[in-house]
N, C-alpha and C positions, 0 to 999 in steps of 0.2 A: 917236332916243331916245324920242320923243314915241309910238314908233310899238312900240317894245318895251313900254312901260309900261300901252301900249294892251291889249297882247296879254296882257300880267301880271296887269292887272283882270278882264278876260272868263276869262282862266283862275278865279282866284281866286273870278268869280263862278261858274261854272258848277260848280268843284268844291263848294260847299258843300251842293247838293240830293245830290249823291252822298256824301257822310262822313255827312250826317244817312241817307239811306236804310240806309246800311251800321252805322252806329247802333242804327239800330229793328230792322234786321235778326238783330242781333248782339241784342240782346235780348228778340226773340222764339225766339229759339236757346235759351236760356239759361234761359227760360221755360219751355221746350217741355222740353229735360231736366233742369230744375231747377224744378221746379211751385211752390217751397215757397220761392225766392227771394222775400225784402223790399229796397225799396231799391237794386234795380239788382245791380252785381256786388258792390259792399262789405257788403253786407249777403244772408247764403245761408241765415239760417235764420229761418224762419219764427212769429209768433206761436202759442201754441195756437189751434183752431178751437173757440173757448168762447163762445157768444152769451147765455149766464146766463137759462135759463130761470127766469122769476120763480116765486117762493111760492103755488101756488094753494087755496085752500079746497073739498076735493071733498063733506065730509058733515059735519053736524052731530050732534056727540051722541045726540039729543033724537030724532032719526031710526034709532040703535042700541042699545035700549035693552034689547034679548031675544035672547037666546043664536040666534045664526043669522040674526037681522036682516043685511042685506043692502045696499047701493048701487052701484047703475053709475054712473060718471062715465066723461069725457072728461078730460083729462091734455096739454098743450100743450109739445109739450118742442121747444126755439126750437135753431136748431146754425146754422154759419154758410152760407152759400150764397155759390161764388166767380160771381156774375151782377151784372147790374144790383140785384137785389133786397137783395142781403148777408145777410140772415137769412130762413132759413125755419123755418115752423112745423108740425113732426108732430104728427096727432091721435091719440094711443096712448089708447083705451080702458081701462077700469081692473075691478076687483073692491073695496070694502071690505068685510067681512066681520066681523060681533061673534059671538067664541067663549063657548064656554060659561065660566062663573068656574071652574069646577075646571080648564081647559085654563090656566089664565092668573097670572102670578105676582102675587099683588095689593102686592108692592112698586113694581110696576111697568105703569100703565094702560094701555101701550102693546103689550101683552104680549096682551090683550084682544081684539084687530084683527088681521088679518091682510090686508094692503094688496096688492095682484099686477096686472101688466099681463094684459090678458086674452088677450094675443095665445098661443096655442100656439107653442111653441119646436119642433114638430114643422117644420109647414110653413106655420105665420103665420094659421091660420084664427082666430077669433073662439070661445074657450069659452063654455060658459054654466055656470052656478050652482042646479044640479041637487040637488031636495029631494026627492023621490020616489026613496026603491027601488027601486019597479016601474018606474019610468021607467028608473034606470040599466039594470037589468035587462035591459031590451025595448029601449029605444031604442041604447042605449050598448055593451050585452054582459058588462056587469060587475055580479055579483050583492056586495053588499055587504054585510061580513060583520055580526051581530049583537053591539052594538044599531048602530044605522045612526045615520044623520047625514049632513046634504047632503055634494057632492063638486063642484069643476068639471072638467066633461067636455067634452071637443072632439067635435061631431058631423061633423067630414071625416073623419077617423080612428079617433075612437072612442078617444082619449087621456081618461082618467081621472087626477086627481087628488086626494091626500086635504089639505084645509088643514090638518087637526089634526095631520100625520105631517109632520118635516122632512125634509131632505137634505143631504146634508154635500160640494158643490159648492164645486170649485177655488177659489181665490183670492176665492171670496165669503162662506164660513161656509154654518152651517146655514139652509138656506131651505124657508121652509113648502110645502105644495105636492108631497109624497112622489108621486112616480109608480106608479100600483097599478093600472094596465093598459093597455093600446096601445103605438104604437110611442113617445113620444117621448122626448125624451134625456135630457131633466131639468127640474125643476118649472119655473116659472111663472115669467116674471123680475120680479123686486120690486120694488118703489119707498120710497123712504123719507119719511117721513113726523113730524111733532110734533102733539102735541093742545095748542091755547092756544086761551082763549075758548070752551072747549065747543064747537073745531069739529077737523076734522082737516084739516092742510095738509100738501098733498105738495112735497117739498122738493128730490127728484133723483129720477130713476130708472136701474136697471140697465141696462147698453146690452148691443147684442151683436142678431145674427142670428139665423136659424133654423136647422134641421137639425141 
């Protein structure tokens, strides 16, 4: 009897490394085709991947204060990361830009600016904020029609855009940024932004790829 009971325990022990390996097993299974599982098997759907990129202050007023004035910034937009780390942070380069008053509705000072990630939606290169004609001209390929006014241009392609001209882009509305030469597919993805305190704080930005 002593000797059944013996054999009952060692079984009993031994099986418990194998039900826990078949465990882990079974949920890295489950992992593996169910990425978006919380919680094991009772729970299969996932939080949004939303890591709340804060409020950043890119320009001050007092910095645009003439039609065409200008500022680069950097832009921090935080998303989640499934590692050790949990959040990572993108450096998306920026354009703010002050239009001239006639471009701009004076019900509305925000109407003023026109705020763009600087990345080209072509193929990801880095525009620039081109005030010469002769420059678009020679450097760019795009002679610009009269009276002229800066444009940002993409120098890997030679993508040209006008800030003063919108586009009327799916599920986004009209976005500044008309494309008026090269190859790319459509303006400039935006970010949005409030002015408080005589400064401008960018508040989200558009997501999405290239090409």
């Amino acid at each position: 009897m002593k000797e059944n009971q013996r054999r009952l325990f060692l079984k009993a022990i031994t099986s418990i490394p194998i039900l826990g390996g078949a465990v882990l097993a079974a949920s890295a299974l489950i992992r593996y085709f169910k990425p978006t599982t919380v919680g094991g098997v009772k729970g299969l759907v996932a939080p949004p991947d939303e890591a709340g990129s804060s409020i950043q202050i890119v320009a001050a007023l007092s910095e645009l204060t003439q039609p065409w004035d200008f500022k680069e910034f950097i832009y921090i937009r935080k998303s989640v990361e499934y590692s050790s780390r949990k959040i990572q942070g993108a450096k998306i380069p920026g354009f703010v830009v002050r239009l001239p008053d006639d471009l701009a509705d004076p019900k509305d000072p925000k109407s003023k600016f026109v705020v763009v990630q600087r990345i080209c939606p072509h193929l990801g290169c880095t525009f620039n904020f081109v005030k010469s004609p002769e420059e678009l001209a020679g450097g760019y390929n795009y002679k610009p029609p009269a009276p002229t006014h800066p444009y940002f241009a993409c120098p890997c392609h030679l993508s040209v855009y006008d800030p003063t001209r919108k586009t009327e882009v799916n599920l986004q509305g009209l976005l500044p940024g008309k494309v008026v030469s090269g190859p790319a597919p459509r303006p400039p993805r935006t970010m949005s932004f409030d002015i408080k305190d005589g400064q401008i704080l960018i508040t989200g930005t558009e997501g999405g790829g290239v090409g």
